[in-house]
Biopython code that builds the backbone (N, CA, C, O; Angstrom):
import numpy as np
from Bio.PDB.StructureBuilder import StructureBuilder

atoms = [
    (1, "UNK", "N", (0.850, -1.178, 0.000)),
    (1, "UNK", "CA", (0.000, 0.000, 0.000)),
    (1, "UNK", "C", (0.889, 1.233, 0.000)),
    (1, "UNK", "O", (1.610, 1.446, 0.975)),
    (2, "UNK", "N", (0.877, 2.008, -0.984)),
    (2, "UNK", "CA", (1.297, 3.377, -1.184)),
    (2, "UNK", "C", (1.011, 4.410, -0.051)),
    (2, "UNK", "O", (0.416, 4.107, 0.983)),
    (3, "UNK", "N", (1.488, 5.663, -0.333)),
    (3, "UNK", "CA", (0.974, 6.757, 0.399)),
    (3, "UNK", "C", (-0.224, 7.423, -0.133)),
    (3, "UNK", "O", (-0.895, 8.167, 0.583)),
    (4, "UNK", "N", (-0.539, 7.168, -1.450)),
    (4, "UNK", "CA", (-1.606, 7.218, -2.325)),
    (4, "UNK", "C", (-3.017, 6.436, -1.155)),
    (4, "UNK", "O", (-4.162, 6.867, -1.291)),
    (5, "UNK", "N", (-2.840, 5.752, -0.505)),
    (5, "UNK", "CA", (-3.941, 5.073, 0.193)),
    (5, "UNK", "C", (-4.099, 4.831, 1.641)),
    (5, "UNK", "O", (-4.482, 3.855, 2.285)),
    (6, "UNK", "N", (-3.617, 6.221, 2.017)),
    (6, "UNK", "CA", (-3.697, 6.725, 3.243)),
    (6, "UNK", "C", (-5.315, 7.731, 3.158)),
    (6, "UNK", "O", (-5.892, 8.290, 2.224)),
    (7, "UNK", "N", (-5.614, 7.586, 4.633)),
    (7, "UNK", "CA", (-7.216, 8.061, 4.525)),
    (7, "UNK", "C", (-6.451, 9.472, 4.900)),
    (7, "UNK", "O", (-5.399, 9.406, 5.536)),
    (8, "UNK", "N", (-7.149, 11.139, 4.380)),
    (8, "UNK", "CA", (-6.685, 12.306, 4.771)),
    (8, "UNK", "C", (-7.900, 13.718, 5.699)),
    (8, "UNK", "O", (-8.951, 14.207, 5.284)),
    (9, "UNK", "N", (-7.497, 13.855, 6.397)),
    (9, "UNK", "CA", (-8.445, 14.867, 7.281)),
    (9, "UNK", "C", (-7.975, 16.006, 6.840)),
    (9, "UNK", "O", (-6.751, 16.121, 6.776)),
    (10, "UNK", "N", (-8.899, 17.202, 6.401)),
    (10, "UNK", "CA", (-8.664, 18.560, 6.123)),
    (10, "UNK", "C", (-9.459, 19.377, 7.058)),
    (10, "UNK", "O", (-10.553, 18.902, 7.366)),
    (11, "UNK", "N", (-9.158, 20.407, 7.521)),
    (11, "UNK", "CA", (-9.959, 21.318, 8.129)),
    (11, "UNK", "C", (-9.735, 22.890, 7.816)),
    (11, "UNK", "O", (-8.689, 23.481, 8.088)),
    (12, "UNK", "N", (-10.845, 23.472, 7.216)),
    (12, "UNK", "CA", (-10.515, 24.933, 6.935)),
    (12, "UNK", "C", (-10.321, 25.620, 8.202)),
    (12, "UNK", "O", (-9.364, 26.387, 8.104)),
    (13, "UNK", "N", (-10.982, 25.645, 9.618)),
    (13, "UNK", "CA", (-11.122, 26.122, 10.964)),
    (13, "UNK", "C", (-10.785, 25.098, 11.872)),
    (13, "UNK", "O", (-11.044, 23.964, 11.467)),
    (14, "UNK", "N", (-10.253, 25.196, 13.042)),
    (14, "UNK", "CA", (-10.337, 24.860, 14.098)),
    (14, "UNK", "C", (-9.659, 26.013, 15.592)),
    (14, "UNK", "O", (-8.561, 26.553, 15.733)),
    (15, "UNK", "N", (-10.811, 26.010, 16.412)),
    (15, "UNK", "CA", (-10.919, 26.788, 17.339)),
    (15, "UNK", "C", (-10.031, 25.667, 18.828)),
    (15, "UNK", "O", (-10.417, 24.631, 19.368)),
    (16, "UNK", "N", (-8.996, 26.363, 19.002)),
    (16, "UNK", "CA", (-8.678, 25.595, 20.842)),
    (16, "UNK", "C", (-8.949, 26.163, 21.715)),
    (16, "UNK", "O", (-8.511, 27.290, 21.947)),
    (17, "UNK", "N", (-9.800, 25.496, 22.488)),
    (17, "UNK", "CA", (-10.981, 26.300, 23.903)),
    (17, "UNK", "C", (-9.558, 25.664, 24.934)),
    (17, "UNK", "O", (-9.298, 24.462, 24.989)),
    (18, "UNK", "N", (-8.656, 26.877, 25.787)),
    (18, "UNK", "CA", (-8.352, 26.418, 26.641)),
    (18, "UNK", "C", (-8.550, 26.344, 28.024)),
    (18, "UNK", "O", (-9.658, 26.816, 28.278)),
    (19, "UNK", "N", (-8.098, 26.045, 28.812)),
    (19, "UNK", "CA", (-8.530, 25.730, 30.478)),
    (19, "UNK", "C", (-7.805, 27.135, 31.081)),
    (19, "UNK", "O", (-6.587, 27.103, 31.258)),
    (20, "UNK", "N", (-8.431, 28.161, 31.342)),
    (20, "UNK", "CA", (-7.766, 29.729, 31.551)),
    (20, "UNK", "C", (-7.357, 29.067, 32.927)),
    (20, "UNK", "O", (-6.204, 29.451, 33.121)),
    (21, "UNK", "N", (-7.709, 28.338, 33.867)),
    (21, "UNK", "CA", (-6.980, 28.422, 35.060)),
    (21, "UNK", "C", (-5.787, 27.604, 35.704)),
    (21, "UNK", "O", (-5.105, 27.602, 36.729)),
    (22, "UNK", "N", (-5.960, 26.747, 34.235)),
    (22, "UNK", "CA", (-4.623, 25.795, 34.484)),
    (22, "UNK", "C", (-3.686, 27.109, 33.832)),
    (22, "UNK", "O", (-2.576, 27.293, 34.332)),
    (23, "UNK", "N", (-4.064, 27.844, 32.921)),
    (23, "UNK", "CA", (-3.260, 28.694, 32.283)),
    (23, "UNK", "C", (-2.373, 29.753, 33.254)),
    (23, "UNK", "O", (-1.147, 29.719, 33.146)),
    (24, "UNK", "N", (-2.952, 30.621, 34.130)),
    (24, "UNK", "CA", (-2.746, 31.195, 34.947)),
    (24, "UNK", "C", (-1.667, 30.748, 35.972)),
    (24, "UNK", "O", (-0.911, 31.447, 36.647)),
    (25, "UNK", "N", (-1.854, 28.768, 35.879)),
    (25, "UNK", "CA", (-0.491, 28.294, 36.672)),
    (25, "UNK", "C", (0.887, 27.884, 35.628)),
    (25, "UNK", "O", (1.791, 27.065, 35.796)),
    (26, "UNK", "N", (0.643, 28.689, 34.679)),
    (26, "UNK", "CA", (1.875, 28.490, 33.352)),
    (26, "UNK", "C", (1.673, 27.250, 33.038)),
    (26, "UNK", "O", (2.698, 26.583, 32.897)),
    (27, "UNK", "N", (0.417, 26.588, 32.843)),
    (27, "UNK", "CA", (-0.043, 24.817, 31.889)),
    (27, "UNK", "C", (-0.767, 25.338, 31.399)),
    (27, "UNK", "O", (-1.554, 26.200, 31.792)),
    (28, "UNK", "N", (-0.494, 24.569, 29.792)),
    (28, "UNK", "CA", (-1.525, 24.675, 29.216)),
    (28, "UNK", "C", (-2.160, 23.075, 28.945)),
    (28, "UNK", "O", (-1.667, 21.969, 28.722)),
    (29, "UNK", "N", (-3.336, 23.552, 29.079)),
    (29, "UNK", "CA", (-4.452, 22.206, 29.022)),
    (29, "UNK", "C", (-5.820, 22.697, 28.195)),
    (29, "UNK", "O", (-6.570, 23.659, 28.364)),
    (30, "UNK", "N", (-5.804, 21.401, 27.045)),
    (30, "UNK", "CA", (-7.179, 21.887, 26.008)),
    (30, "UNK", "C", (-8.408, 21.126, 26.878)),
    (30, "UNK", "O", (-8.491, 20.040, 27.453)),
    (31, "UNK", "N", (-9.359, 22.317, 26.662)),
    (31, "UNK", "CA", (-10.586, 21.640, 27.269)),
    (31, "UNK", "C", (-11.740, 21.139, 25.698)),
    (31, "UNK", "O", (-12.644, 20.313, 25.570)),
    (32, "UNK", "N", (-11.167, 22.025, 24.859)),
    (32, "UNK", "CA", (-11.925, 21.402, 23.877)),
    (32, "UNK", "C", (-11.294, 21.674, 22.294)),
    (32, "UNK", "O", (-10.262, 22.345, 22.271)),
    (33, "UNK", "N", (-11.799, 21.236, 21.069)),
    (33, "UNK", "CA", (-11.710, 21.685, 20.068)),
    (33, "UNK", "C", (-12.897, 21.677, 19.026)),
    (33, "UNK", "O", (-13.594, 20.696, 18.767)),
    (34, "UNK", "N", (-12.988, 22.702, 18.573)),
    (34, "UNK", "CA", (-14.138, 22.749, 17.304)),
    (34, "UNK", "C", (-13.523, 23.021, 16.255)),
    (34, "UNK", "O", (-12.763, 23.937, 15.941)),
    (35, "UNK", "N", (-13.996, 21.973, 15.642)),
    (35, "UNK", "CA", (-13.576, 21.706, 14.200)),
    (35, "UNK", "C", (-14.523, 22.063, 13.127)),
    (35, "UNK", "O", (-15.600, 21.478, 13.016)),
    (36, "UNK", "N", (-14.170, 22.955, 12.381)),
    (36, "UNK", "CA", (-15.363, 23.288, 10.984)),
    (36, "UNK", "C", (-14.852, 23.188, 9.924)),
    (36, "UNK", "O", (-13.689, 23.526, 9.706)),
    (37, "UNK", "N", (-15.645, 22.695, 9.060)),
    (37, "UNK", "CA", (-15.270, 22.574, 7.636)),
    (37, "UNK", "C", (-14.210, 21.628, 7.313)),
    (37, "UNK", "O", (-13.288, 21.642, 6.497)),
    (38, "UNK", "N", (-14.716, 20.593, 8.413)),
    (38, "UNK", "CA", (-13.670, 19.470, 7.268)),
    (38, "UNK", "C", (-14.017, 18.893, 6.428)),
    (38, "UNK", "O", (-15.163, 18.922, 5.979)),
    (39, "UNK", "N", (-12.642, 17.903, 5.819)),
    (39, "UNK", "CA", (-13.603, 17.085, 4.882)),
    (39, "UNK", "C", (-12.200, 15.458, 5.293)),
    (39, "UNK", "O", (-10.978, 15.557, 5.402)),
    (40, "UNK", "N", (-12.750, 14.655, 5.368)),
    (40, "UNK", "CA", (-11.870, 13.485, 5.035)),
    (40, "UNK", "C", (-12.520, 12.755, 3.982)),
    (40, "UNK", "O", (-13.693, 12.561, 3.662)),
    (41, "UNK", "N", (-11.377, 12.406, 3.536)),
    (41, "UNK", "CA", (-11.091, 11.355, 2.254)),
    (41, "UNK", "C", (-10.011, 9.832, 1.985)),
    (41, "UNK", "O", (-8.811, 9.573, 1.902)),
    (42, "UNK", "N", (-11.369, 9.094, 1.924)),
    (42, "UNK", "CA", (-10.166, 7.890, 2.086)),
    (42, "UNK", "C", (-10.380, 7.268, 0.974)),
    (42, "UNK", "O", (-11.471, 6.955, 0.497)),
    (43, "UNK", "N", (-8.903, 7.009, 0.380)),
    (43, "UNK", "CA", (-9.183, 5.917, -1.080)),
    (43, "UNK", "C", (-9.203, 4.690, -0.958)),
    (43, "UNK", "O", (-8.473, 4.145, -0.130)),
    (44, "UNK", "N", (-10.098, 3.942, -1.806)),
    (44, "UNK", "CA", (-10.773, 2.490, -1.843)),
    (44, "UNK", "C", (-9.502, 2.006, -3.071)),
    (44, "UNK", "O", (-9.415, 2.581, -4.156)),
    (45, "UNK", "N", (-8.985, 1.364, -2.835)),
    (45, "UNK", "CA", (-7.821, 0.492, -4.262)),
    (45, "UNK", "C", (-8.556, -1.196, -4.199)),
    (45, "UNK", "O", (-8.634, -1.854, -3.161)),
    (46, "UNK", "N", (-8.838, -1.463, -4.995)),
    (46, "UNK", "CA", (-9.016, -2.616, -5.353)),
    (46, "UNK", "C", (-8.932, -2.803, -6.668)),
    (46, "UNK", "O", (-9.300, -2.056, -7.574)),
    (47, "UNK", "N", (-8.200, -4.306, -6.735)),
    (47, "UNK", "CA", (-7.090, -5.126, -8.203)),
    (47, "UNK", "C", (-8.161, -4.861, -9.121)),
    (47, "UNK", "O", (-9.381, -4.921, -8.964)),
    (48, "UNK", "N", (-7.614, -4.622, -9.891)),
    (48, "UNK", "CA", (-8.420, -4.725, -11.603)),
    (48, "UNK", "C", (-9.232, -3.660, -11.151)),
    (48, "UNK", "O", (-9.926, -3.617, -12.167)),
    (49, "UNK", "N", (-9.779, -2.614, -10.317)),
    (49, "UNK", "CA", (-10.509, -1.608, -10.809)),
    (49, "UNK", "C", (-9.818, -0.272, -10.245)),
    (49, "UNK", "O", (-8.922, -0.007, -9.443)),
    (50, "UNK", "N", (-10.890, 0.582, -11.261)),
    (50, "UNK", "CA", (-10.011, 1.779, -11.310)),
    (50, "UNK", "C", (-10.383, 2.752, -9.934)),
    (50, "UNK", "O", (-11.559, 2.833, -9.580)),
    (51, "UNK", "N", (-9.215, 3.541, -9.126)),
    (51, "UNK", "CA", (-9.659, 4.175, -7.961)),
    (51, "UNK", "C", (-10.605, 4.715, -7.414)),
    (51, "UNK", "O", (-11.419, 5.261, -8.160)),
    (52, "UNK", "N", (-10.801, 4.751, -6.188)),
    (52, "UNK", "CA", (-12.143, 5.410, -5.796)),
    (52, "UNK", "C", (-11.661, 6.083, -4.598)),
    (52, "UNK", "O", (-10.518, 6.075, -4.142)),
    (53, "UNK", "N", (-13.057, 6.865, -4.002)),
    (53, "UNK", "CA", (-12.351, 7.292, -3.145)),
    (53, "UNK", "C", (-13.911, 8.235, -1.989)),
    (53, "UNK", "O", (-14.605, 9.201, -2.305)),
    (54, "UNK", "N", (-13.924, 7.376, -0.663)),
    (54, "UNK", "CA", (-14.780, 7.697, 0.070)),
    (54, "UNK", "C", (-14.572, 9.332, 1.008)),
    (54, "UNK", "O", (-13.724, 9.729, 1.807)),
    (55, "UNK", "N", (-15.810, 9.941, 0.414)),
    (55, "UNK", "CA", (-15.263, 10.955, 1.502)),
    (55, "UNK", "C", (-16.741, 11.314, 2.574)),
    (55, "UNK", "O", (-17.785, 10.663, 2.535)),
    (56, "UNK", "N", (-16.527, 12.257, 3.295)),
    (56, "UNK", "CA", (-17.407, 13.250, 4.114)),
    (56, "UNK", "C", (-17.128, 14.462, 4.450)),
    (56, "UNK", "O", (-16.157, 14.725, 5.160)),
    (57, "UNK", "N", (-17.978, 15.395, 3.965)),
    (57, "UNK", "CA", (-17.905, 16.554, 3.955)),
    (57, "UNK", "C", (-18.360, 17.511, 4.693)),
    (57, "UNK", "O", (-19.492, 17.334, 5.145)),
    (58, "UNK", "N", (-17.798, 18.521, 4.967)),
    (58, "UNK", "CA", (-18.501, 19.674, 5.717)),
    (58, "UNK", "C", (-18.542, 19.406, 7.316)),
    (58, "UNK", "O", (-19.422, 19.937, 7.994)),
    (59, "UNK", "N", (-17.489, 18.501, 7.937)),
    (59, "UNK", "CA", (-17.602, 17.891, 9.091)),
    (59, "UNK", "C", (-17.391, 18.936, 10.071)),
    (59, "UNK", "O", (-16.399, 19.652, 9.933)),
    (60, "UNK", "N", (-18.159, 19.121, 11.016)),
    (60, "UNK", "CA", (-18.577, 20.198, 11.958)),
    (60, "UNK", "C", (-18.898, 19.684, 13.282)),
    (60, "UNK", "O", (-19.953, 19.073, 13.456)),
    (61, "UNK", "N", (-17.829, 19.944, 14.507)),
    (61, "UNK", "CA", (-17.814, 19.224, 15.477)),
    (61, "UNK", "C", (-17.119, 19.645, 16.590)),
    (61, "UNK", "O", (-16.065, 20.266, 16.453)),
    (62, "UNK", "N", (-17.704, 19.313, 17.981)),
    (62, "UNK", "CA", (-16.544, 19.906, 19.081)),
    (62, "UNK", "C", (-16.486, 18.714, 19.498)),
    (62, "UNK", "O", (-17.431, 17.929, 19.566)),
    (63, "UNK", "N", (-14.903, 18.439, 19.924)),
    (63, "UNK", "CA", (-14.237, 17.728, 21.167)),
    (63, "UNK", "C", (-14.075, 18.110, 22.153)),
    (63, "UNK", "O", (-13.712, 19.286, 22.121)),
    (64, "UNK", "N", (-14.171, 17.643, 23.258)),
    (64, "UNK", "CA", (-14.305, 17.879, 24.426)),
    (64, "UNK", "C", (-13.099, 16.719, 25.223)),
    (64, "UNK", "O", (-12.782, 15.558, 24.961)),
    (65, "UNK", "N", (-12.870, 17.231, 25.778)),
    (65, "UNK", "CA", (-11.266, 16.402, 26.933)),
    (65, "UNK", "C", (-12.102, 16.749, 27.908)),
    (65, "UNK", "O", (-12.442, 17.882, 28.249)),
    (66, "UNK", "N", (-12.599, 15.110, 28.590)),
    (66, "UNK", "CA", (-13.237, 15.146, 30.149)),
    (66, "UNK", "C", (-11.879, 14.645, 30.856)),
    (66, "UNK", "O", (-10.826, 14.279, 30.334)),
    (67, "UNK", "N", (-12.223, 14.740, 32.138)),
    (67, "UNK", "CA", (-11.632, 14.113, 33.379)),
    (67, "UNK", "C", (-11.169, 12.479, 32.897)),
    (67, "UNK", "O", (-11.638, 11.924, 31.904)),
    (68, "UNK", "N", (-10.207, 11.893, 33.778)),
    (68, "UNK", "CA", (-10.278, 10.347, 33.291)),
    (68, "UNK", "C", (-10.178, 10.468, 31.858)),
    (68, "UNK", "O", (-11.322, 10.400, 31.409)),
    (69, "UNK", "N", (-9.247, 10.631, 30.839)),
    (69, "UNK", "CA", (-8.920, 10.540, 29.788)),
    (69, "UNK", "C", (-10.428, 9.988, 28.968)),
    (69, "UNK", "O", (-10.664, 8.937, 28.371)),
    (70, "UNK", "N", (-10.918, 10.682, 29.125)),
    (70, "UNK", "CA", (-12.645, 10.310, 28.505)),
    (70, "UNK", "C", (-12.503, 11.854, 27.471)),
    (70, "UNK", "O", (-12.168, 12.995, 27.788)),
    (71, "UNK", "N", (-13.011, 11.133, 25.875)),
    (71, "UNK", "CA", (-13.542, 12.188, 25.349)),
    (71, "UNK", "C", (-14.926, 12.256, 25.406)),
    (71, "UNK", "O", (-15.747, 11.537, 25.975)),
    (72, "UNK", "N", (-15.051, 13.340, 24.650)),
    (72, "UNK", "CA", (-16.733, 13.983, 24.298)),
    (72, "UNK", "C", (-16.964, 14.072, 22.915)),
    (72, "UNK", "O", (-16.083, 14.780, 22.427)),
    (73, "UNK", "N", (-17.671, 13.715, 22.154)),
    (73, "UNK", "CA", (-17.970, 14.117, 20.478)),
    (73, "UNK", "C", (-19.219, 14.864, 20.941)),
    (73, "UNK", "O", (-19.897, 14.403, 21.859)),
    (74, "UNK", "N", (-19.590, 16.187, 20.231)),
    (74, "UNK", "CA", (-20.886, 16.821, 20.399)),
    (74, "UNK", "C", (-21.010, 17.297, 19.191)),
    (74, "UNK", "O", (-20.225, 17.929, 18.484)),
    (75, "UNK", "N", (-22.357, 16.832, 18.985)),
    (75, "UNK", "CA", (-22.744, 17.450, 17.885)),
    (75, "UNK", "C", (-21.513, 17.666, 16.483)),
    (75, "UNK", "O", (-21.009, 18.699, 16.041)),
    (76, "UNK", "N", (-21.364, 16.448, 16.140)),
    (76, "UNK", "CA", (-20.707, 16.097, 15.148)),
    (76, "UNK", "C", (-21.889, 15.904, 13.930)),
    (76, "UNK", "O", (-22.934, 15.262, 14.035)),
    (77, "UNK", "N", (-21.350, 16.734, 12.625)),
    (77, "UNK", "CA", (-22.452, 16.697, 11.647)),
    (77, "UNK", "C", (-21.799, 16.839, 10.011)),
    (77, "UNK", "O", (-20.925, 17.706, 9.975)),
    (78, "UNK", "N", (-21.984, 16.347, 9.034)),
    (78, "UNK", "CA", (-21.322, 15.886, 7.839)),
    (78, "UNK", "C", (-22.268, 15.708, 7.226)),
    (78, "UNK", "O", (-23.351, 15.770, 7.808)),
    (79, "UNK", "N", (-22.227, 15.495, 6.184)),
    (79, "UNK", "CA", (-22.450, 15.055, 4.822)),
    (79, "UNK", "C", (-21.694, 13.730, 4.227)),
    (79, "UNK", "O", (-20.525, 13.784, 3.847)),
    (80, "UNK", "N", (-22.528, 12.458, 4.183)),
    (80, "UNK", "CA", (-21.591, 11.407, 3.339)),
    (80, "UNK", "C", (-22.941, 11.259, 2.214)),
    (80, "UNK", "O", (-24.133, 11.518, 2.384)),
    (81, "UNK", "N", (-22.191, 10.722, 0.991)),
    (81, "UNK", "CA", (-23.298, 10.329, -0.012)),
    (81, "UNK", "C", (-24.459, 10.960, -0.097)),
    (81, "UNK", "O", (-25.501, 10.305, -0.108)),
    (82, "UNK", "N", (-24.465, 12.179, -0.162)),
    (82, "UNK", "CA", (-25.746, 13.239, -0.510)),
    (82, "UNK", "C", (-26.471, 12.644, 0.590)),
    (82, "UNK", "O", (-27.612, 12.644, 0.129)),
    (83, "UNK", "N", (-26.560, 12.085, 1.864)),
    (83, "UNK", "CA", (-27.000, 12.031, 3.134)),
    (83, "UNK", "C", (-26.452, 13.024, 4.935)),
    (83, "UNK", "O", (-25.644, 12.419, 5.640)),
    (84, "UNK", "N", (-26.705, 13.709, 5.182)),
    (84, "UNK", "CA", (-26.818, 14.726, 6.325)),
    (84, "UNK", "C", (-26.349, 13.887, 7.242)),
    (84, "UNK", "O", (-26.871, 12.840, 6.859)),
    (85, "UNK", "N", (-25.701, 13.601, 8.225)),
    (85, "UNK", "CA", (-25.340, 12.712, 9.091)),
    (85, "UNK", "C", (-25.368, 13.912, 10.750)),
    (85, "UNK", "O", (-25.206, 15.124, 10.888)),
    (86, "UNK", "N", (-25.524, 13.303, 11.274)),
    (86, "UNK", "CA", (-25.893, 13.807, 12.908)),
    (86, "UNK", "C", (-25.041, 12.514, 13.889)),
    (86, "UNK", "O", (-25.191, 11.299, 13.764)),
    (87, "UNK", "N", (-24.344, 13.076, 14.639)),
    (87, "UNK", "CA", (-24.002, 12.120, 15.862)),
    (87, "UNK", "C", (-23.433, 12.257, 16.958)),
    (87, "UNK", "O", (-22.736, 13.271, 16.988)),
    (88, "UNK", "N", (-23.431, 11.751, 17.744)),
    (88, "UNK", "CA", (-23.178, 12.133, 19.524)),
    (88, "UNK", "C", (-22.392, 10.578, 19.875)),
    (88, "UNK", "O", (-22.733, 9.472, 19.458)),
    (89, "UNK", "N", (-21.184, 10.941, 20.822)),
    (89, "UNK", "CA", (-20.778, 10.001, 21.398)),
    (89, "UNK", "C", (-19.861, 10.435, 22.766)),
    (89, "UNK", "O", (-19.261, 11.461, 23.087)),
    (90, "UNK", "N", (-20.038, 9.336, 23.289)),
    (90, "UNK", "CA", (-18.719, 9.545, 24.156)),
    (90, "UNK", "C", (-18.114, 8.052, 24.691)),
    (90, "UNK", "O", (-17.094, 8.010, 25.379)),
]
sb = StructureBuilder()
sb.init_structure("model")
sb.init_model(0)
sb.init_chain("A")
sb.init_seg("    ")
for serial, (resi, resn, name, xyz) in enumerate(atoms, 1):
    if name == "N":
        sb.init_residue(resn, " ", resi, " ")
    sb.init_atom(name, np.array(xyz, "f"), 0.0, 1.0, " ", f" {name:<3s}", serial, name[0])
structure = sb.get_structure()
């Protein structure tokens, strides 16, 4: 497998929300990130046919860094295959 078939994340924006009071003790610690306007793209290679290549668009999302090495996904939202996608996790 090439470098040609590596999956790729783009983001036009991303905002770092930091922790002002760890800041104040000279640490810095992210409490979150919002991400807008991405897009990832991953290429499909398979023998005898010609490339392809899966993406999602418009990916719009904050991370969140909890306590206990726990993340947060909120309100994560994209576009795959002319379908709107919505999702929440943690």
């Amino acid at each position: 497998m090439g470098a040609n078939s590596s999956p790729t994340f783009t983001l036009k924006e991303i905002q770092v929300r930091l922790d002002y009071a760890a800041l104040a003790k000279r640490q810095i610690q992210i409490n979150s990130l919002l991400l807008r306007q991405g897009r990832l793209a991953w290429p499909i290679t398979e023998s005898n046919a010609a490339p392809r290549e899966l993406t999602m668009d418009n990916i719009q999302t904050e991370l969140r860094f909890l306590p206990g090495d726990v993340w947060e996904l909120s309100e994560f939202k994209a576009q795959f295959a002319g379908a709107n996608i919505q999702l929440a996790a943690r």
